[in-house]
C-alpha positions, 0 to 999 in steps of 0.5 A: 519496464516495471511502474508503479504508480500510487495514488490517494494520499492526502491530508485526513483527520484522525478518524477519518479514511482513505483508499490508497492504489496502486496501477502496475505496468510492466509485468504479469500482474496476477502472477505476483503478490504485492505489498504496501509499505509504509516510511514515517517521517525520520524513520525507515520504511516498514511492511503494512500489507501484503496480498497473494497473487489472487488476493485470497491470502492477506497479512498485515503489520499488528500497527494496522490489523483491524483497521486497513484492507488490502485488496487487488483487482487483476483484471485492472492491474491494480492494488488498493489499501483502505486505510480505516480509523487513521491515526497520527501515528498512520502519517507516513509515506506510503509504497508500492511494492512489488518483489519479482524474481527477487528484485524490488520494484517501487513506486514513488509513493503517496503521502498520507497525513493524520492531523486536526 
């Protein structure tokens, strides 16, 4: 069956970095794009990032343009999320996602945390 597994999360200053991943089983990975999407404390879960199923084609949510990468590796079924100059506002849960033949497929997610 399809997982999910997200890893990296943590506890980190403002101004600091982490990188999330995310090891996929269960499907073709290289056969589709994933997502990274974020759900703040008290809020609903938004879209950060997206990658093509060869990770030559990215989008990111204006919120983290500039400051967070997404990359994949397909020979390791495995999508990764640096997240750069963190804010406080970056706190959240952070998802996995992948859409196959339209349906949504989520990890359990990895919390982040931004605060001195």
């Amino acid at each position: 069956q399809v997982q999910l597994v997200e890893s990296g999360g943590g506890l980190v200053q403002p101004g600091g970095s982490l990188r999330l991943s995310c090891a996929a089983s269960g499907f073709t990975f290289s056969r589709y794009a994933m997502n990274w999407y974020r759900q703040p404390p008290g809020k609903e879960r938004d879209l950060v990032a997206v990658i093509s199923r060869a990770g030559g084609s990215t989008s990111y949510a204006d919120s983290v343009k500039g400051r967070f990468t997404i990359s994949r590796d397909n020979a390791k079924n495995t999508v990764y999320l640096q997240m750069n100059s963190l804010k406080p506002e970056d706190t959240a849960m952070y998802y996995c996602n992948a859409r196959l033949l339209g349906t949504d497929y989520w990890g359990k997610g990895t919390l982040v945390t931004v605060s001195s």
